[in-house]
N, C-alpha and C positions, 0 to 999 in steps of 0.2 A: 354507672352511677351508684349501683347499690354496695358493689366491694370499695369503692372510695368512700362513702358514708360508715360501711362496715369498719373499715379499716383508723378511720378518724375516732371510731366510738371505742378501739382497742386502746388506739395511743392516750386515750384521756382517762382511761382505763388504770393503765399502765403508769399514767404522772398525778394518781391520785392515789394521796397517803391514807394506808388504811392499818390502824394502830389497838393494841391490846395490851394494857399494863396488869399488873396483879403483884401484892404482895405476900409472902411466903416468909413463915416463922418457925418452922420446926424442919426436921430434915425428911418425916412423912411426908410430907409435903412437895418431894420434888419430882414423885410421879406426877402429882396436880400439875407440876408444873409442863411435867411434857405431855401432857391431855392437853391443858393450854395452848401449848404450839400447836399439836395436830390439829385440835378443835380450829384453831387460828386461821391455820393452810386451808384446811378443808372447806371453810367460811368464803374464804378470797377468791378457793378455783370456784364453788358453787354459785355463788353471790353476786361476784362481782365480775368473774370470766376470765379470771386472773390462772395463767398455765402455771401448775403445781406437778413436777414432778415426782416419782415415789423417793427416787434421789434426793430431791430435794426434803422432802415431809422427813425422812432417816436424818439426814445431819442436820435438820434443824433444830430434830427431837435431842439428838445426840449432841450437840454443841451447849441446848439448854439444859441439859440435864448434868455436862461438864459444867457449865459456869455455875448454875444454882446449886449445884454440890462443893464445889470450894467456895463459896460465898457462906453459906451454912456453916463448912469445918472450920472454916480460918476465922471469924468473923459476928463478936458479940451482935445479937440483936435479927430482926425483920432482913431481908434483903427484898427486893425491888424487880420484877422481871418485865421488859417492854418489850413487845415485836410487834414490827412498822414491817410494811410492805411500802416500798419506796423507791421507781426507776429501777424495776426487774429486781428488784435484791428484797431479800429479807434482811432488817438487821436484829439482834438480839442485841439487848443492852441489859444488862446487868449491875445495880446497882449496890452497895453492901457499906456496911458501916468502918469496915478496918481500911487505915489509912493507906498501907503497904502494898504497894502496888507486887503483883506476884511476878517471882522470878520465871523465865524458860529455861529451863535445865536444858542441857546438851545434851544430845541422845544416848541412853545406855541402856541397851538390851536388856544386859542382867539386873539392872533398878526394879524394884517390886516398889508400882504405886509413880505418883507425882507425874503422871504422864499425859495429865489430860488438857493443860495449854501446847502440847507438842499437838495431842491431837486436833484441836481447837484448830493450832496456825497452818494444819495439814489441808483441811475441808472447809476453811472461808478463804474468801476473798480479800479481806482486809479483819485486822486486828488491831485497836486501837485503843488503850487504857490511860486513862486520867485521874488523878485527884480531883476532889470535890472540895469545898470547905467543910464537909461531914461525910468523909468515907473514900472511896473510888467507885469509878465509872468504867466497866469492860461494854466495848460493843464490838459484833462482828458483822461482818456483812456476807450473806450467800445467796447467788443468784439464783433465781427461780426457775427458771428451763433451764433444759439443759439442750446443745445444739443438735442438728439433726444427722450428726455424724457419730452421736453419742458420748462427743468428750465435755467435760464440766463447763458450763458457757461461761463466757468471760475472765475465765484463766490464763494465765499467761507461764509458759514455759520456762 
């Protein structure tokens, strides 16, 4: 009785959305931004019993630290950082003032620079970028465990 009540208190756990916005105005500012994330992760496995893998806390840092850095270079003004924990995923969303949604360059070794939506669409799950009627909207999604075989949970080959 007690791992069926345990087990019910995971899954409600797990389908409840637990979210952190913050805006960022200078480009100092984009360590704050992946203290943010960590601080985030570290909140959700503590708090709330939510599995954070060291996997996962690295490319989350790292995927936020890719988006709020080209949202800073490319992109007059504030930019907008949220992460939701949401049905095993992290998403990072990304919001920024310039209209242009950014290119994915084809891969080229010898490129110095412009490489970090390759890395983005390497280490999530999903990639999905939108206009707004003031700017664009980037969000990714990465899953929060990782399987107990060691490969990236919810990947697909």
């Amino acid at each position: 009785m007690d791992r069926v009540a345990a087990e019910s208190d995971m899954a409600s756990l797990v389908s409840t959305d637990l979210s952190v916005s913050r805006a960022f105005e200078g480009s100092e500012e984009i360590g704050a931004a992946r203290d943010l994330a960590r601080s985030f992760l570290t909140d959700i496995q503590a708090v709330h019993g939510l599995p954070v893998s060291v996997r996962v806390l690295s490319t989350v840092q790292l995927v936020v630290s890719e988006l709020v850095t080209n949202a800073r270079k490319y992109a007059p003004g504030p930019c907008l950082l949220t992460l939701e924990a949401q049905d095993g995923a992290v998403n990072v969303t990304v919001w920024d003032s310039e209209p242009v949604l950014p290119s994915v360059l084809p891969a080229d070794p010898g490129r110095i620079g412009q490489h970090g939506l390759e890395i983005v669409m390497a280490l999530c799950q999903s990639l999905h970028m939108q206009r707004e009627p003031v700017g664009k909207r980037i969000t990714t999604a990465i899953a929060l465990a990782d399987d107990p075989a060691g490969d990236v949970a919810d990947r697909r080959p």
